[in-house]
C-alpha positions, 0 to 999 in steps of 0.5 A: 116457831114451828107449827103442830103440822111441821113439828108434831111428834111422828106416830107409830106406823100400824100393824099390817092389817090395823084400822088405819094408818097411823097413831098421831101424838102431839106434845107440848114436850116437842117444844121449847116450854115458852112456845109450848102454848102457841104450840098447843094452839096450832095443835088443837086446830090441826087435830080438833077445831080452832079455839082461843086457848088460855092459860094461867103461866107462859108454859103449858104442859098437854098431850093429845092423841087422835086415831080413827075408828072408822067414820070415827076420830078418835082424840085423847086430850091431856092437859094442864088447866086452862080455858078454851073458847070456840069463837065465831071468827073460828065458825066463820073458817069452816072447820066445824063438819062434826059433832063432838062426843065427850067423856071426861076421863079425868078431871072436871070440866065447865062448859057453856054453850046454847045459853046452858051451863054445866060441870062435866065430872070424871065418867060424865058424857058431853055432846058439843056443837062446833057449828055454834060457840061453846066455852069451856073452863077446866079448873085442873089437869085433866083428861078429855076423851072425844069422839069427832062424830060425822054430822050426817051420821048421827042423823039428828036435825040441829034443833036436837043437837042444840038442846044437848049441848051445855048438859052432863050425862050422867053414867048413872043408869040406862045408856048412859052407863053403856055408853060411857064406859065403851067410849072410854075403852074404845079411845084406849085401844083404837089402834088395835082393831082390824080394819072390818072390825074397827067400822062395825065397832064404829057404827055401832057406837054411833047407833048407841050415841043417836039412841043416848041422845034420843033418850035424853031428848026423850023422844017418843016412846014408840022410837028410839030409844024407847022399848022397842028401839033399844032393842032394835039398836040391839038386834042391829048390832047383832045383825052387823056382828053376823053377817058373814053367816048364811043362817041368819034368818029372823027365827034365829034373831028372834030366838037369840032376844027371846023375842017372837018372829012377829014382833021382830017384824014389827019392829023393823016394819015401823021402821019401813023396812023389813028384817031380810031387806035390812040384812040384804042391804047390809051385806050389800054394803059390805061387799061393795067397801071391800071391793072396792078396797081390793087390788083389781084381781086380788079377790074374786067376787064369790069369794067376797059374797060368801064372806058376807053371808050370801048363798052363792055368787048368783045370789049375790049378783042378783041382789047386787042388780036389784039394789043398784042395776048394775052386775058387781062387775059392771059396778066394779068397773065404774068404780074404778074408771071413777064414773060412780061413787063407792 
């Protein structure tokens, strides 16, 4: 029989410009009904990690859809009831570089994993491990929205990961209520985000996730996600938002979270850094993605530093040489000769 790599249905190609290249849509209605469960193997280890996949009947009615959002993949499962087990022979493969972030969107789900058990019910948040085994029984049809997240990214050591798994989060108050309702919108409409806005949306998600599971974890008052690191989370995201804006100073920020210059110092210094070397940083990163990104020719590098918010494009090479000593052509250069990383 064909695999899900040989016989998965084409996603639509993208508008010009979207966040990536294309939608990818796998269904069992691609098969014929008494391959659709071998079918349906091949597609959750194509698209997810490789699991064991059991069913009541020889026939299996799901539909998965995956996109990217950017660090983030995005998979939307649907799916009749049935049983799946991560079993170490599949660990063993290697196929395991990311966290799972789960909502159920519909249906309920029974999950095990780190000697913990519990019922995910529709809206409720779910961390999974693909590093260690995990079972899950879903008594109904279903609908499982999962966000692939880079371990790195979340910057969380594995003990912190391990205490997670196996537990509901409910959306009943506090980030939790923030963060179900966005993963939910964001799996439904991906596909529709520029390319800029997709990996801002992207990293602010993944801030939101790390202070969610931080509060769950309940980590120290003075760090995230107490007081002052929701609010930092919050100030960071505004600050990613507006970046292109040459007036972004720390009064500015301070005015628009009602906050005072001092204490929004304060903040970023218990962080080690400071508000303009934070900002700095980030504009720096954005230019060097889009340089990087762009036909040689096609962009000038001051047009590229005043998108980002720098002055001038003598401001910009200044800080530009500072952070990585080099000019951004001279870097440019490299980048394209593959002699440093982008």
């Amino acid at each position: 029989m064909p695999t899900a790599i040989d016989s998965y249905e084409e996603g639509r190609r993208r508008p010009t410009g979207s966040a990536g290249g294309r939608t990818r849509v796998l269904t069992t209605h691609s098969v014929p009904p008494d391959e659709s469960l071998e079918y349906w193997h091949d597609a959750v280890f194509d698209t997810l990690v490789g699991m064991d996949i059991a069913a009541e009947g020889r026939t299996y009615d799901a539909t998965l859809r995956t996109d990217r959002l950017g660090d983030l993949q995005i998979t939307t499962v649907e799916a009749d009831p049935g049983h799946v087990h991560r079993a170490p022979r599949f660990i063993a493969r290697g196929d395991g570089r990311e966290v799972f972030v789960a909502v159920q969107s519909a249906g309920r789900a029974q999950v095990e994993q780190d000697g913990r058990s519990t019922e995910l019910r529709t809206g409720d948040i779910g961390f999974f491990e693909t590093l260690r085994p995990f079972r899950t029984t879903f008594p109904e049809r279903f609908r499982l929205k999962i966000f692939a997240v880079p371990r790195p990214l979340l910057e969380l050591p594995e003990a912190d990961v391990r205490r997670l798994t196996g537990r509901a989060i409910r959306p009943s108050g506090g980030l939790p209520a923030l963060l179900a309702p966005l993963l939910e919108r964001l799996a439904d409409t991906s596909e529709s985000y520029t390319t800029p806005t997709a990996e801002r949306l992207a990293e602010s998600v993944i801030d939101l996730v790390a202070a969610t599971a931080a509060d769950q974890l309940g980590a120290d008052p003075a760090e995230l996600p107490g007081a002052d690191g929701v609010l930092l989370q919050r100030v960071r995201t505004y600050i990613r938002w507006h970046l292109s804006d040459p007036g972004l100073t720390p009064s500015v920020i301070a005015g628009v979270h009602g906050i005072s210059v001092r204490y929004l110092h304060r903040m970023f210094e218990a962080e080690g850094s400071t508000v303009c070397r934070w900002i700095r940083e980030q504009r720096l990163r954005e230019c060097r993605k889009e340089l990087a990104a762009q036909p040689p020719g096609s962009v000038s590098l001051g047009q590229v530093a005043r998108r980002w918010g720098f002055a001038s494009p003598a401001g910009f090479g200044k800080a530009f040489r500072s952070s990585f000593g080099l000019s951004p052509s001279d870097w440019l250069d490299r980048v394209r000769a593959g002699g440093v990383p982008c």
